[in-house]
N, C-alpha and C positions, 0 to 999 in steps of 0.2 A: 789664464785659460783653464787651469785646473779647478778654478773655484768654480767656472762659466758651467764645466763639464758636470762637476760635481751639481749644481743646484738645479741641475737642465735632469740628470738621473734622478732625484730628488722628487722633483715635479713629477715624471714619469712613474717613478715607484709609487707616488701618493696615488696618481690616477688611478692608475692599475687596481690598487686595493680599493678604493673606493668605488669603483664599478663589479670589483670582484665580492666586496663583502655588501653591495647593493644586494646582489642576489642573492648571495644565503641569506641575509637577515629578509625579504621577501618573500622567501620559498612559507607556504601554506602549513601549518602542521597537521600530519596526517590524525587523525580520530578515528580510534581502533569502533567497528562496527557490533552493536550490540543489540538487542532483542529483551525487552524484558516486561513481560505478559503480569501485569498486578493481579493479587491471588484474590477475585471476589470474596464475598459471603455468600451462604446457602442459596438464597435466592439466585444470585446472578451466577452461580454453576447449575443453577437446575434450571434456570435458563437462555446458559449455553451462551455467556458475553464477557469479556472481563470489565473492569468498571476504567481500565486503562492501560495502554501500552505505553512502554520508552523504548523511544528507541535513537542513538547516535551512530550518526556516520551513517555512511550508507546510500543509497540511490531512491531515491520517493518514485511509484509508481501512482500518478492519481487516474484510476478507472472512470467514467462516464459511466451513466446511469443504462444497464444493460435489462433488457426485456426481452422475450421473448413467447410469441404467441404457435409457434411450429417449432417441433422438437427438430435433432442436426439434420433430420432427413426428410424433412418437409413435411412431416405429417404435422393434423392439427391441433394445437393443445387449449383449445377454446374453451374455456369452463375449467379446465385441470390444471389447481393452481401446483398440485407436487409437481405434473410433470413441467409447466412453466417456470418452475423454482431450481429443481433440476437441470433443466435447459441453461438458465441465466447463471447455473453457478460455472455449468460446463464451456459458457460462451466466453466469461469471466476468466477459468481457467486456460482456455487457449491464447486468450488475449497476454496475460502473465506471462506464459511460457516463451513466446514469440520475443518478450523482452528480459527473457534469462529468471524466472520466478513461479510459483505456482501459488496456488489457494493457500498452503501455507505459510505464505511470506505476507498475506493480507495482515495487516495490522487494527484497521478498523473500517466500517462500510455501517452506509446508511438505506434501510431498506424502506419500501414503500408496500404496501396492501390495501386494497380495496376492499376489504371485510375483515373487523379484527375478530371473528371465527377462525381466520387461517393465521392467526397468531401461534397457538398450540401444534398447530403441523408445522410451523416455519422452524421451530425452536426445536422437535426433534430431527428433523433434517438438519438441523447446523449441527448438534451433536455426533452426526454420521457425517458430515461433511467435515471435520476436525473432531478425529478420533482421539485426538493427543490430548486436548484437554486447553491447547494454546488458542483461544476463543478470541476473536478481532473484538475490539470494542465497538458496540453496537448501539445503534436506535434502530428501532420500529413504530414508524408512523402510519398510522391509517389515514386515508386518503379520500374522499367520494368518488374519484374519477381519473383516469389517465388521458394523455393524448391522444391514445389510439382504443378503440373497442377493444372488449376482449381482452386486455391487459389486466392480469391479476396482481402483480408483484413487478418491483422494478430493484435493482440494488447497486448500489455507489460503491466503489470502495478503494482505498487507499493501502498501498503494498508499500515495502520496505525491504530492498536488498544490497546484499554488499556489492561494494563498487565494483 
């Protein structure tokens, strides 16, 4: 009876650990969140892009391609591509915020223009736009045509915050 008891606790113990170290050996390992903005050459600081970011851990925000032809208060910004630019970064940043992040947690976005003339406006706005120097990595595509009339500019962009 004592061997019965014994091999019957045995079995029991074994379970026990084997459902108990199921789970620590399954538990995820956390990955400390990190941010790291690659330092360009002259060119891609003077125009305001890094050539790459790293970044681990963390939560991905991917943005939709945000436009806008009326600035937050209905007026119209038909023809003005600053203030269409302005608008879409301000649309951009509320959207960010809403999910715990702002303009500077962008890591990289891809912008759209229907005239590479407003190439040279775009690139001092993003330098007033990230005063810090921490530039999303970038493309700027010109375009012939958008969806909708009157659209100057459109931009994509991909955020990265901690969890």
């Amino acid at each position: 009876m004592n061997r019965l008891l014994i091999a019957l606790l045995c079995i029991a113990g074994t379970g026990w650990w084997l459902l108990a170290g199921q789970s620590v050996h399954s538990a995820t390992p956390q990955t400390a969140f990190s941010v790291q903005y690659v330092e360009g050459d002259s060119y891609q600081k003077q125009r305001s892009f890094s050539p790459a970011v790293i970044t681990q851990g963390g939560k991905t925000i991917w943005l939709a391609g945000q436009f806008a032809t009326e600035d937050l208060n209905g007026k119209s910004l038909l023809g003005n591509f600053e203030g269409q630019a302005r608008t879409v970064f301000s649309l951009m940043d509320r959207t960010l915020k809403r999910n715990g992040a702002s303009l500077r947690n962008l890591v990289a976005m891809t912008v759209f223009i229907n005239d590479p003339r407003y190439g040279d406006d775009f690139v001092k706005l993003r330098h007033e736009i990230f005063p810090s120097g921490n530039f999303p990595a970038s493309t700027l595509i010109t375009i012939s045509n958008f969806g909708q009339p009157g659209r100057l500019i459109e931009i994509q962009g991909v955020a990265v915050i901690d969890k």
